[in-house]
N, CA, C and O atoms as a MOPAC input file, in Angstrom:
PM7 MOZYME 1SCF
protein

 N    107.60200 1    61.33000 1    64.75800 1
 C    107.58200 1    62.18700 1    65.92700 1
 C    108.52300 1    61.58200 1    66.95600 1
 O    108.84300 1    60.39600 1    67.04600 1
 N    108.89000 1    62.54600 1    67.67500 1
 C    109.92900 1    61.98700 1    68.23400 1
 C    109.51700 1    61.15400 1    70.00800 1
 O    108.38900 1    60.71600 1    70.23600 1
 N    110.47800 1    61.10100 1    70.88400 1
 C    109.70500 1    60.33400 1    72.10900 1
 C    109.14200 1    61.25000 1    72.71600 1
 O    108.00000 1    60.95100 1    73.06500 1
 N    109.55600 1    62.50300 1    73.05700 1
 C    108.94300 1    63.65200 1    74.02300 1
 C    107.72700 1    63.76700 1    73.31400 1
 O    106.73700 1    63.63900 1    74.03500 1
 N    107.45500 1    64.01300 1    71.86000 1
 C    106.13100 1    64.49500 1    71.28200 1
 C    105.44600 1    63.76100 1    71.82500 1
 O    104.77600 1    64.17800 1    72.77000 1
 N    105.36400 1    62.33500 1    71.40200 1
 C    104.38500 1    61.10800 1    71.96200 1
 C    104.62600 1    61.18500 1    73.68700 1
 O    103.46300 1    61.36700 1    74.04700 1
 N    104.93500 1    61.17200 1    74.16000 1
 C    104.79900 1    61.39000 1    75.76600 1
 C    103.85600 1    62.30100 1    76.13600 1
 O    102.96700 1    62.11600 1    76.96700 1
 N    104.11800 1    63.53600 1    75.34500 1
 C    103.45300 1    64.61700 1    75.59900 1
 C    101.83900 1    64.53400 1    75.28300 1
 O    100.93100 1    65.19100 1    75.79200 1
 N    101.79900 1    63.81100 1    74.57000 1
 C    100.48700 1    63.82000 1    73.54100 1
 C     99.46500 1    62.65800 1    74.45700 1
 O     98.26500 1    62.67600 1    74.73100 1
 N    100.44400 1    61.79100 1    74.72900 1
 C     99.78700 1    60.28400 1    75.68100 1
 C     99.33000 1    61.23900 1    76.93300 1
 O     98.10500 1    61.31100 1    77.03300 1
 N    100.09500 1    62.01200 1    77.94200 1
 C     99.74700 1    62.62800 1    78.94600 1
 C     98.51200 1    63.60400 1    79.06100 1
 O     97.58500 1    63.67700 1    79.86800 1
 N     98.81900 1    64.23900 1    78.07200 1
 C     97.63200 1    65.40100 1    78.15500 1
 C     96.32900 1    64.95300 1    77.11800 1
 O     95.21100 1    65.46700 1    77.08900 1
 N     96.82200 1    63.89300 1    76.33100 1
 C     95.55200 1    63.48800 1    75.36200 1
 C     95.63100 1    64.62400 1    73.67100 1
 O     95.05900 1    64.76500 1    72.59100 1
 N     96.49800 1    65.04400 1    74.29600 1
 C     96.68300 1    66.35800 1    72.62000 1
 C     98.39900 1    66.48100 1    72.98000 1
 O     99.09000 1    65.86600 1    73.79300 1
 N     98.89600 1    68.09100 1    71.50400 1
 C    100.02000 1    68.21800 1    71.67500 1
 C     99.87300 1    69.77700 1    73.23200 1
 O     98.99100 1    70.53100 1    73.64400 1
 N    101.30900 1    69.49400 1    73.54300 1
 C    101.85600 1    70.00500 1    74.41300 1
 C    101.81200 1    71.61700 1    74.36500 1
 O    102.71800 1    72.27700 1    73.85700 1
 N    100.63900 1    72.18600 1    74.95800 1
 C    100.44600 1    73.57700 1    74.95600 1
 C    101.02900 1    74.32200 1    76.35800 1
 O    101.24600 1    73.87900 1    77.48600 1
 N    101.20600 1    75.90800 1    75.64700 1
 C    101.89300 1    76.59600 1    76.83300 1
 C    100.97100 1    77.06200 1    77.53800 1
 O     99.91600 1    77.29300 1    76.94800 1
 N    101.05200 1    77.37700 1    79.12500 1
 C    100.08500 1    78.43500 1    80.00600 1
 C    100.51500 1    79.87400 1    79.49600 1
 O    101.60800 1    80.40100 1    79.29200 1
 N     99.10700 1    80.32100 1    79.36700 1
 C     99.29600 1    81.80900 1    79.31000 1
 C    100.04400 1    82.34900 1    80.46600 1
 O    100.00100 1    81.93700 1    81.62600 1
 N    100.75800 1    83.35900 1    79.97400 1
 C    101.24900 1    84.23800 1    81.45100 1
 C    100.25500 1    84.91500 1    82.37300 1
 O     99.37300 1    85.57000 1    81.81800 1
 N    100.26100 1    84.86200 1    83.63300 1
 C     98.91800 1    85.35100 1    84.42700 1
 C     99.50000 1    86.39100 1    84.00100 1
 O    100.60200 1    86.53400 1    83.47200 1
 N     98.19500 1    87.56100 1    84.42500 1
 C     98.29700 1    89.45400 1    84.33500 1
 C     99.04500 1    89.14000 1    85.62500 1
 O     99.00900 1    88.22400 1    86.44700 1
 N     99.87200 1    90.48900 1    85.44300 1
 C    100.50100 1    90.92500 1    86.89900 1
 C     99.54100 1    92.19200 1    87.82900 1
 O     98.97500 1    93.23000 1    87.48500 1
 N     99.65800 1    91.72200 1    88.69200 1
 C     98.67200 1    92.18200 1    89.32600 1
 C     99.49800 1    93.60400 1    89.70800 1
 O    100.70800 1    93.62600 1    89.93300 1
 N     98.44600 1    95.01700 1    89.74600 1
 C     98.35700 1    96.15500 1    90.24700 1
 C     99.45000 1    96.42900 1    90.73100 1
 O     99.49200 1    95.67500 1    91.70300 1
 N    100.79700 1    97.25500 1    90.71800 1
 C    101.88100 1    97.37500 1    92.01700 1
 C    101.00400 1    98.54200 1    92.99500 1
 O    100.43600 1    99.57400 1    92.63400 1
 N    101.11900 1    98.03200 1    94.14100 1
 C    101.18800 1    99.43200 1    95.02800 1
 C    101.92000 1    99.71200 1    95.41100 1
 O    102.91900 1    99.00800 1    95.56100 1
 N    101.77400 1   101.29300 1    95.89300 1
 C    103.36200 1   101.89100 1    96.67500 1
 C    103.42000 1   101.55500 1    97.36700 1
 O    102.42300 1   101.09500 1    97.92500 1
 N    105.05300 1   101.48900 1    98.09100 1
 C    105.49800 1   101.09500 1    99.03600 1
 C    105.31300 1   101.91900 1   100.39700 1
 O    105.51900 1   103.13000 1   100.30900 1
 N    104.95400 1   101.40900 1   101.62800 1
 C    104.23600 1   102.05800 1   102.76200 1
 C    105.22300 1   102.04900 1   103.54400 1
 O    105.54600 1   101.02600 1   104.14800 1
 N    106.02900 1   103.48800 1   103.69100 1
 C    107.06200 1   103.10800 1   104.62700 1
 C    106.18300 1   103.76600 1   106.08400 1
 O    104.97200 1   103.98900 1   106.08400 1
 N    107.22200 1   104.02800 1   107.41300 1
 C    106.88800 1   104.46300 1   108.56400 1
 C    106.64100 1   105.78600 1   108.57900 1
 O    105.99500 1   105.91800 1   109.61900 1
 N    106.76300 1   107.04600 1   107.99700 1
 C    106.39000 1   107.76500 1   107.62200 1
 C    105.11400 1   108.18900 1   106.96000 1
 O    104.17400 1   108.85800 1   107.39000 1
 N    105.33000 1   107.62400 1   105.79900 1
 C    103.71700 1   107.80200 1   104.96100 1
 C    102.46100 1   107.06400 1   105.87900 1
 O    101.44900 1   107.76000 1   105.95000 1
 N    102.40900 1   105.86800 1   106.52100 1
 C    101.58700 1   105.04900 1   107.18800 1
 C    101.09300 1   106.29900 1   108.26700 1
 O     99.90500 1   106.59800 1   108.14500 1
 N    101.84300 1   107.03700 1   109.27600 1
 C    101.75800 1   107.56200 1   110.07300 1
 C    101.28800 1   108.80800 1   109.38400 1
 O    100.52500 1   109.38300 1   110.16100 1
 N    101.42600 1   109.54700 1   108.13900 1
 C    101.02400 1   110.88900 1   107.86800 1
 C     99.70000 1   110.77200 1   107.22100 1
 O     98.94000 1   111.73400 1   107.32900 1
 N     99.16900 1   109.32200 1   106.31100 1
 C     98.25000 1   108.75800 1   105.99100 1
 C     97.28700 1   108.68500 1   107.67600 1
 O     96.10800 1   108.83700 1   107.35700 1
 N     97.37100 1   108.52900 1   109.12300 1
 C     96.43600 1   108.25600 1   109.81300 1
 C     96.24900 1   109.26200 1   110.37700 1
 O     95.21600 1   109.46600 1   111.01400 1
 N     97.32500 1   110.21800 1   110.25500 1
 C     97.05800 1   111.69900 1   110.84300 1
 C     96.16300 1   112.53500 1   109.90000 1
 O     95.56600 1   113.54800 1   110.26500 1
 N     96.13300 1   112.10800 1   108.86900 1
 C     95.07100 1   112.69000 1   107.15800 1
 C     94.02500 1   112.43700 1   107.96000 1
 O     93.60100 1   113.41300 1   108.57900 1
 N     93.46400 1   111.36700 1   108.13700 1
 C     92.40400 1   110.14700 1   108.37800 1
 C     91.78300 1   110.94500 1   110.19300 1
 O     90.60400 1   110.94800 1   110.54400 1
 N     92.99000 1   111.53800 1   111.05300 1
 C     92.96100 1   112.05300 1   112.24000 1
 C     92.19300 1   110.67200 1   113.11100 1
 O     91.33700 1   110.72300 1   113.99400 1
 N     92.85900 1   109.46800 1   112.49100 1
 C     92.69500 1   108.62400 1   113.31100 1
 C     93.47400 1   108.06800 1   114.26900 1
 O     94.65200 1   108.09300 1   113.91200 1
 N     93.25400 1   107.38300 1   115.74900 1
 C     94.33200 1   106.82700 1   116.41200 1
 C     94.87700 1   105.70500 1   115.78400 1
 O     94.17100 1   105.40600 1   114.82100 1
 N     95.92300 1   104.88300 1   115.93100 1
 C     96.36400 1   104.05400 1   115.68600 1
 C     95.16900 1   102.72700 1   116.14100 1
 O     95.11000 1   101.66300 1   115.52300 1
 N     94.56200 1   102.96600 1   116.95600 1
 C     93.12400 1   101.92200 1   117.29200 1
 C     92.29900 1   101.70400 1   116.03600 1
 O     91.78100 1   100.71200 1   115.52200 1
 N     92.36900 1   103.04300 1   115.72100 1
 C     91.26900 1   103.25600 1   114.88400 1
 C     91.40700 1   102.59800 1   113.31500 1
 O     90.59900 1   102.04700 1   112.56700 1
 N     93.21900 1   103.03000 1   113.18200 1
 C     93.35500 1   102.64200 1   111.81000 1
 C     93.44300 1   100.95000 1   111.67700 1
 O     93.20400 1   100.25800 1   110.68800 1
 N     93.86900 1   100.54300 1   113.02600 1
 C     93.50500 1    98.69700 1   112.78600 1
 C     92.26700 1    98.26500 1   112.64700 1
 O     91.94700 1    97.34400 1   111.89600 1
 N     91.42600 1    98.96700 1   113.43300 1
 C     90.05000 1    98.12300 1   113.38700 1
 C     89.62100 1    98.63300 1   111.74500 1
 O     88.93100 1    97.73900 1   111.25400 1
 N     89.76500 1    99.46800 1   111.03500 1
 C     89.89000 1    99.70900 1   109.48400 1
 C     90.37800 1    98.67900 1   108.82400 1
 O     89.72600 1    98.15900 1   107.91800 1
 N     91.92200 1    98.12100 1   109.28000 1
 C     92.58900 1    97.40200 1   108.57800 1
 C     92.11700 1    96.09900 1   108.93300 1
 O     92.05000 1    95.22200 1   108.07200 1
 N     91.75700 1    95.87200 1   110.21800 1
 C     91.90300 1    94.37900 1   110.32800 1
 C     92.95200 1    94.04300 1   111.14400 1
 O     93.42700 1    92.91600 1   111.28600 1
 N     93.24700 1    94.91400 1   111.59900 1
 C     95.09400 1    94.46800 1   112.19200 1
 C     95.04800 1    94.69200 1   113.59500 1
 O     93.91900 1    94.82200 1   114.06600 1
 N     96.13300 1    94.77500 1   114.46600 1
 C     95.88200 1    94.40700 1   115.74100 1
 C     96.59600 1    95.83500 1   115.67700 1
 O     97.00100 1    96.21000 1   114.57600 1
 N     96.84800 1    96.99800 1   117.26700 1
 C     96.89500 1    98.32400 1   117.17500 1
 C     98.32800 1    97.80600 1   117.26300 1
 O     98.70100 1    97.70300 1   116.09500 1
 N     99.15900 1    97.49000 1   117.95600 1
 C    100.36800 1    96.67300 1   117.53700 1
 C    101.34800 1    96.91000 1   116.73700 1
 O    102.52900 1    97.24000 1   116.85300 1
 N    100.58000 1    96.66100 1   115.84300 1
 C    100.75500 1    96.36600 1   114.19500 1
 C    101.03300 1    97.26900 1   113.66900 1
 O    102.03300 1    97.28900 1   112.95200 1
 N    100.05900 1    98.58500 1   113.88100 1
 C    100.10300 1    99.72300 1   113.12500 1
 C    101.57200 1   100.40000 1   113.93100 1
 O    102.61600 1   100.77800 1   113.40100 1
 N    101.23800 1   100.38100 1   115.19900 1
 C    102.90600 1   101.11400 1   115.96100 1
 C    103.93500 1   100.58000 1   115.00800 1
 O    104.44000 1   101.19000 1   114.06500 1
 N    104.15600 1    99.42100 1   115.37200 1
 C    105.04400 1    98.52200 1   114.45800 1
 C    105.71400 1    99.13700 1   112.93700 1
 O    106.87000 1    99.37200 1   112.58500 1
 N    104.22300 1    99.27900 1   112.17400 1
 C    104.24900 1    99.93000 1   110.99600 1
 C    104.69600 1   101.40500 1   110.74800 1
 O    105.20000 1   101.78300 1   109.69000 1
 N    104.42100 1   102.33000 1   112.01100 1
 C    105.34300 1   103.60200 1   112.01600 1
 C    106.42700 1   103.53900 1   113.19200 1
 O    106.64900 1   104.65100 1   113.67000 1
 N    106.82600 1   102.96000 1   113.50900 1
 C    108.39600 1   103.32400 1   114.07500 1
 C    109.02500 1   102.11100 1   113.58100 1
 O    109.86400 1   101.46300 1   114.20700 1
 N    108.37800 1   101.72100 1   111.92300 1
 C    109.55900 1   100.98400 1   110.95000 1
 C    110.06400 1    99.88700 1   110.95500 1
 O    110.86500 1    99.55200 1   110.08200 1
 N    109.58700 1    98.85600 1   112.24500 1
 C    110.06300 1    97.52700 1   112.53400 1
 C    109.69900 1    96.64400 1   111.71100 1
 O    110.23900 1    95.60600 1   111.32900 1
 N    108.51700 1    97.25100 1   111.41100 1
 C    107.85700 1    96.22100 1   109.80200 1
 C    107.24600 1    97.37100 1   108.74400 1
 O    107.02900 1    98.55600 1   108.99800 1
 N    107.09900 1    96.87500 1   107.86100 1
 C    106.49700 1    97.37100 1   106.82000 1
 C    105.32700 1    96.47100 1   105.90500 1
 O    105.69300 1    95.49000 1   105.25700 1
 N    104.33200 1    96.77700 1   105.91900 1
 C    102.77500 1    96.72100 1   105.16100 1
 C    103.22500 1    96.23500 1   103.89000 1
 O    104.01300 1    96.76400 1   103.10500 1
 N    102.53800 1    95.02600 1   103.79600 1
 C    103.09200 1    94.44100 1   102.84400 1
 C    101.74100 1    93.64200 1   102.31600 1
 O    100.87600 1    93.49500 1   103.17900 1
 N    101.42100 1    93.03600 1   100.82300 1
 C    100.89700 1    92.32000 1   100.83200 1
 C     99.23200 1    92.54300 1   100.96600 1
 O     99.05300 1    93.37100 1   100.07300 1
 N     98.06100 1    92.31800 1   101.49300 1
 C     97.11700 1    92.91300 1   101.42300 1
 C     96.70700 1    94.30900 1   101.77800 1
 O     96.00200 1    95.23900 1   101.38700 1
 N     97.81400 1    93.82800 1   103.05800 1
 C     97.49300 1    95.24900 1   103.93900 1
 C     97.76200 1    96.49600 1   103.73700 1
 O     97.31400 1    97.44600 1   104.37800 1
 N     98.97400 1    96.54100 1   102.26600 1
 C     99.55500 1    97.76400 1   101.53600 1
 C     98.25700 1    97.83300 1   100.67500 1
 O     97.67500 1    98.91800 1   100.68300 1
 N     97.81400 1    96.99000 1   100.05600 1
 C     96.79100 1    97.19900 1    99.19800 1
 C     95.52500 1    98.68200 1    99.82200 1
 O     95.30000 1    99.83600 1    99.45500 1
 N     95.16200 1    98.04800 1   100.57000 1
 C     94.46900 1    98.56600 1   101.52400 1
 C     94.38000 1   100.29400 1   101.86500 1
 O     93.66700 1   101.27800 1   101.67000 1
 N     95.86700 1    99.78900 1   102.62500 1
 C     96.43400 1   101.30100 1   102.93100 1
 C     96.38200 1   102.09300 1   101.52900 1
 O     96.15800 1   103.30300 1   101.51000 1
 N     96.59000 1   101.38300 1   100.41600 1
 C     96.29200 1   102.34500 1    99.36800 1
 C     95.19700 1   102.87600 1    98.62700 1
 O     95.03100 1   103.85600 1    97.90100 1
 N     94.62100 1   102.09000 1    98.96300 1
 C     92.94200 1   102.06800 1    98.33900 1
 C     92.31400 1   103.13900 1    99.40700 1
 O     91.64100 1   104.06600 1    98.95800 1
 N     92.44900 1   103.06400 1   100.28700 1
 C     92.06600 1   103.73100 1   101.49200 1
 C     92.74900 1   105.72000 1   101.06200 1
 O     92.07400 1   106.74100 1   100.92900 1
 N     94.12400 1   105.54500 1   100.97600 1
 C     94.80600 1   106.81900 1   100.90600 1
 C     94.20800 1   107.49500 1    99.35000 1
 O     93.93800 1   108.69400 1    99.29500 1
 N     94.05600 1   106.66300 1    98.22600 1
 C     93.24900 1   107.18900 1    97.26300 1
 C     92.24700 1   108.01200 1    97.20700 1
 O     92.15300 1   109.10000 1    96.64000 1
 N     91.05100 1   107.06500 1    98.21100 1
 C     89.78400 1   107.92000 1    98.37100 1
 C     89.80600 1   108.81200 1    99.67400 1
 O     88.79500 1   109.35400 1   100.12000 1
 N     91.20400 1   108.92200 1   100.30200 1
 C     90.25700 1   110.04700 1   101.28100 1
 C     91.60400 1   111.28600 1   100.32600 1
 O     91.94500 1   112.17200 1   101.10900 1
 N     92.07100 1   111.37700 1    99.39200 1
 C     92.87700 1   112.17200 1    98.25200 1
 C     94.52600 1   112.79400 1    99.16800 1
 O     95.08600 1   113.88400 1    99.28700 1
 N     94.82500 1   111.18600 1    99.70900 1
 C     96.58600 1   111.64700 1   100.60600 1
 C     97.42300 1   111.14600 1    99.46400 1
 O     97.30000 1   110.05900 1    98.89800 1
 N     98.48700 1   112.31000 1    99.15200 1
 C     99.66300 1   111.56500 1    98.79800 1
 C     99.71900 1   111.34900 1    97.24200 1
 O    100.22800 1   110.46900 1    96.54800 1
 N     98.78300 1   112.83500 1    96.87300 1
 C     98.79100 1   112.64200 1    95.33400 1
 C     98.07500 1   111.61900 1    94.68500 1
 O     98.31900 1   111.03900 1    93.62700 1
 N     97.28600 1   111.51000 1    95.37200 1
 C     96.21500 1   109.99700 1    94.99200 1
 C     95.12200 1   110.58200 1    93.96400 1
 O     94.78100 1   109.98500 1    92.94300 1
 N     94.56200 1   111.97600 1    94.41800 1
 C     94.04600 1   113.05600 1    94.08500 1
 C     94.85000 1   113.90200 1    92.79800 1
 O     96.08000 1   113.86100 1    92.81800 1
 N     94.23900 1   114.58500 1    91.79900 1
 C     95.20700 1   114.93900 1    91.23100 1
 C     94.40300 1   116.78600 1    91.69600 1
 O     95.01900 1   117.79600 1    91.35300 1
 N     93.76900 1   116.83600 1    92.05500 1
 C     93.39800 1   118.12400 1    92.92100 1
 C     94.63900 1   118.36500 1    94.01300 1
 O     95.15700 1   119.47500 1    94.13300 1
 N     95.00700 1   117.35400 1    94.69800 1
 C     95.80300 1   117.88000 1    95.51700 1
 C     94.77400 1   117.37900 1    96.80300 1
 O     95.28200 1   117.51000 1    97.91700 1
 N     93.72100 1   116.95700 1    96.77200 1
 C     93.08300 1   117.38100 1    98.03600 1
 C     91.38000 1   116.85900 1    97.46700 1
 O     90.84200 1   117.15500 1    96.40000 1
 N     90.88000 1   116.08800 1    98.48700 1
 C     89.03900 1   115.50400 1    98.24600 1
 C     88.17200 1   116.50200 1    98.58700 1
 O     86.95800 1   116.32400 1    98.68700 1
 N     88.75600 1   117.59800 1    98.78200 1
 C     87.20900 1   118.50400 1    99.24900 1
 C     86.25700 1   118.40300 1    99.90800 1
 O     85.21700 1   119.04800 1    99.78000 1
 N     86.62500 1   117.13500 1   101.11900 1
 C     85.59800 1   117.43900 1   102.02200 1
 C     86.13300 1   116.94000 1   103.23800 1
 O     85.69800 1   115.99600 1   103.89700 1
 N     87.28700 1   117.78300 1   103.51700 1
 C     87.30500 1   117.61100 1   104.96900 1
 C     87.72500 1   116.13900 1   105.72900 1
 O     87.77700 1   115.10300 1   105.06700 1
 N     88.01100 1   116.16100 1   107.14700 1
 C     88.37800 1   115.13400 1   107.57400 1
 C     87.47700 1   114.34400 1   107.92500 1
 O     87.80300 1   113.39100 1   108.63200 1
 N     85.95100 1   114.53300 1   107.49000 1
 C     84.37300 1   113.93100 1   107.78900 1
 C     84.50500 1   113.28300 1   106.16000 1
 O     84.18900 1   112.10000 1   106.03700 1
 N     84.76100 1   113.70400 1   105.46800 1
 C     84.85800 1   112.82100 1   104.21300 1
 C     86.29200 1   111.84800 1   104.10100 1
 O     86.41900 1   110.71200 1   103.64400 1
 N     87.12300 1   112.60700 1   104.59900 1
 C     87.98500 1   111.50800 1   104.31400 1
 C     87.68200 1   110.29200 1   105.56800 1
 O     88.38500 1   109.29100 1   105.42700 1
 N     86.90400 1   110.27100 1   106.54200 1
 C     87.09400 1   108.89800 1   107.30800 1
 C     85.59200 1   108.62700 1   106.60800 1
 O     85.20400 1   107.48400 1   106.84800 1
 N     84.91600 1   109.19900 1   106.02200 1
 C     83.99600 1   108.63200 1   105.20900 1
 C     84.52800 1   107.64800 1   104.26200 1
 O     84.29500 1   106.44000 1   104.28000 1
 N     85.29700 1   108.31300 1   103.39700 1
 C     86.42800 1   107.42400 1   102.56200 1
 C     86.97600 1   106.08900 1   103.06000 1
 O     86.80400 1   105.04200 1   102.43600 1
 N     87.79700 1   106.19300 1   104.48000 1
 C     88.17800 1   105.32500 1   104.59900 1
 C     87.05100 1   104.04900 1   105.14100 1
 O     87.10200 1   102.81900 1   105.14100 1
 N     86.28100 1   104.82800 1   105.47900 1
 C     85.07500 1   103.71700 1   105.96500 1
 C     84.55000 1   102.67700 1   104.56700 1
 O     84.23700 1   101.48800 1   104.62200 1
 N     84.58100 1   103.55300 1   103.38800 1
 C     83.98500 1   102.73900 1   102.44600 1
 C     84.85600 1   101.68100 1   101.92300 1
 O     84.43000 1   100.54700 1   101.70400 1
 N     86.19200 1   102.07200 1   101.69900 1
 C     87.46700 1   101.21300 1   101.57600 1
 C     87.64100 1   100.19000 1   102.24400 1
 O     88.66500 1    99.57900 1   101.93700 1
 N     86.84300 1    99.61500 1   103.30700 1
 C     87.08400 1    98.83800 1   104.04400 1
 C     85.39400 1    97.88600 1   104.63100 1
 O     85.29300 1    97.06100 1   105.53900 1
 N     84.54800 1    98.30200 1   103.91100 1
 C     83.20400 1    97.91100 1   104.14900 1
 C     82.78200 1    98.56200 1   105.76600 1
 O     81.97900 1    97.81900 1   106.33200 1
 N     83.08100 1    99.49800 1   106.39000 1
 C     82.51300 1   100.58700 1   107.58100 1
 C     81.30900 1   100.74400 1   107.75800 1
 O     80.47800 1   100.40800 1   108.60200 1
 N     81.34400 1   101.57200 1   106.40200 1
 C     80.29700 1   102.69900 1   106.19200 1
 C     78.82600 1   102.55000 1   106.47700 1
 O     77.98500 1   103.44900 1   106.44600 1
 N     78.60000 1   100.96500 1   106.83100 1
 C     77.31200 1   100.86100 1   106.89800 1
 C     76.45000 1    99.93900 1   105.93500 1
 O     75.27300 1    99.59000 1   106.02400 1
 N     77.05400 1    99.76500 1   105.34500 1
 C     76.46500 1    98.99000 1   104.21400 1
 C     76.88600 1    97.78600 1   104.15500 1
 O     77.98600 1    97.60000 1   104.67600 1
 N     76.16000 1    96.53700 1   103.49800 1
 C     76.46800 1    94.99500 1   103.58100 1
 C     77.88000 1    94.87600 1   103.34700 1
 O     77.79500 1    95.71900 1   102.45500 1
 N     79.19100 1    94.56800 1   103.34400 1
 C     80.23500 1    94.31600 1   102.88500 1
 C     81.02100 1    93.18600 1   103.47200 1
 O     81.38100 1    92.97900 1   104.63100 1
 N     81.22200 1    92.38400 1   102.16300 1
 C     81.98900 1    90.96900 1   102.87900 1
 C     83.13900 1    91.45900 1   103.85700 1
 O     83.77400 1    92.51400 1   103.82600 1
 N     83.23100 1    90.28900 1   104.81300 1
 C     84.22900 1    90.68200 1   105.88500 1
 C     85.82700 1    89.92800 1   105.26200 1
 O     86.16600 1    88.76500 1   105.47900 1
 N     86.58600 1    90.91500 1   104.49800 1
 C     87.65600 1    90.23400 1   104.09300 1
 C     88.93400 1    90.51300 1   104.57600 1
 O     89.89800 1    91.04200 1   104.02300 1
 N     88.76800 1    90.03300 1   105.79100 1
 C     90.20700 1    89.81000 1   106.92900 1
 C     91.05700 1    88.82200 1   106.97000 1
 O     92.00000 1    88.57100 1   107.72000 1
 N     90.33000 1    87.97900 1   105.52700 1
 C     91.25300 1    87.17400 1   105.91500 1
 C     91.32000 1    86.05000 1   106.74000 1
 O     92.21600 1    85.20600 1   106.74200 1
 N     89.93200 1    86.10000 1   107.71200 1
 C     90.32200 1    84.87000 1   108.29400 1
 C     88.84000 1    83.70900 1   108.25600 1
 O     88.93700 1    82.56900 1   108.71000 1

């Protein structure tokens, strides 16, 4: 065997195995200033409203529709999980959740632990 084998074998105590490749995690769509803003008008929420949902400061969300930043990272997650269940944006294959803008901030309430019920607080901080 050659020197790398035995190196390899002394280090780890066996021969030299590969890491599996992690799964790649979920893509979500991309949240531009547009969709963010037609997503909170779905929701007929203020921009107040959709941070204290997100976790984010109201700021943030301006920010996020007049395009200076873009949702990235958990907070796209979110925004998507959120736009799924209240049925914006083809999330729905109806076209539409059938119940109104009382179900869809129902929706978004559950997407985010709201609704009333025990839900870890995952903001993150």
């Amino acid at each position: 065997m050659g020197t790398i084998g035995t190196m390899e074998d002394q280090s780890t105590g066996g021969p030299a195995t590969r890491r599996a490749a992690r799964p790649r995690r979920a893509r979500y769509d991309a949240w531009d200033a547009t969709r963010v803003r037609e997503l909170r008008r779905h929701l007929k929420f203020t921009q107040q409203q959709l941070s204290d949902e997100l976790g984010t400061r109201q700021q943030t969300v301006s920010e996020w529709e007049t395009g200076m930043y873009q949702p990235r990272g958990a907070s796209a997650r979110l925004l998507s999980l959120i736009a799924e269940r209240a049925g914006f944006g083809g999330y729905n294959a109806e076209g539409g959740d059938g119940q109104g803008a009382a179900g869809a901030a129902g929706a978004a309430g559950k997407a985010s632990g709201t609704d009333g019920s025990a839900a870890p607080d995952d903001r993150g901080r």
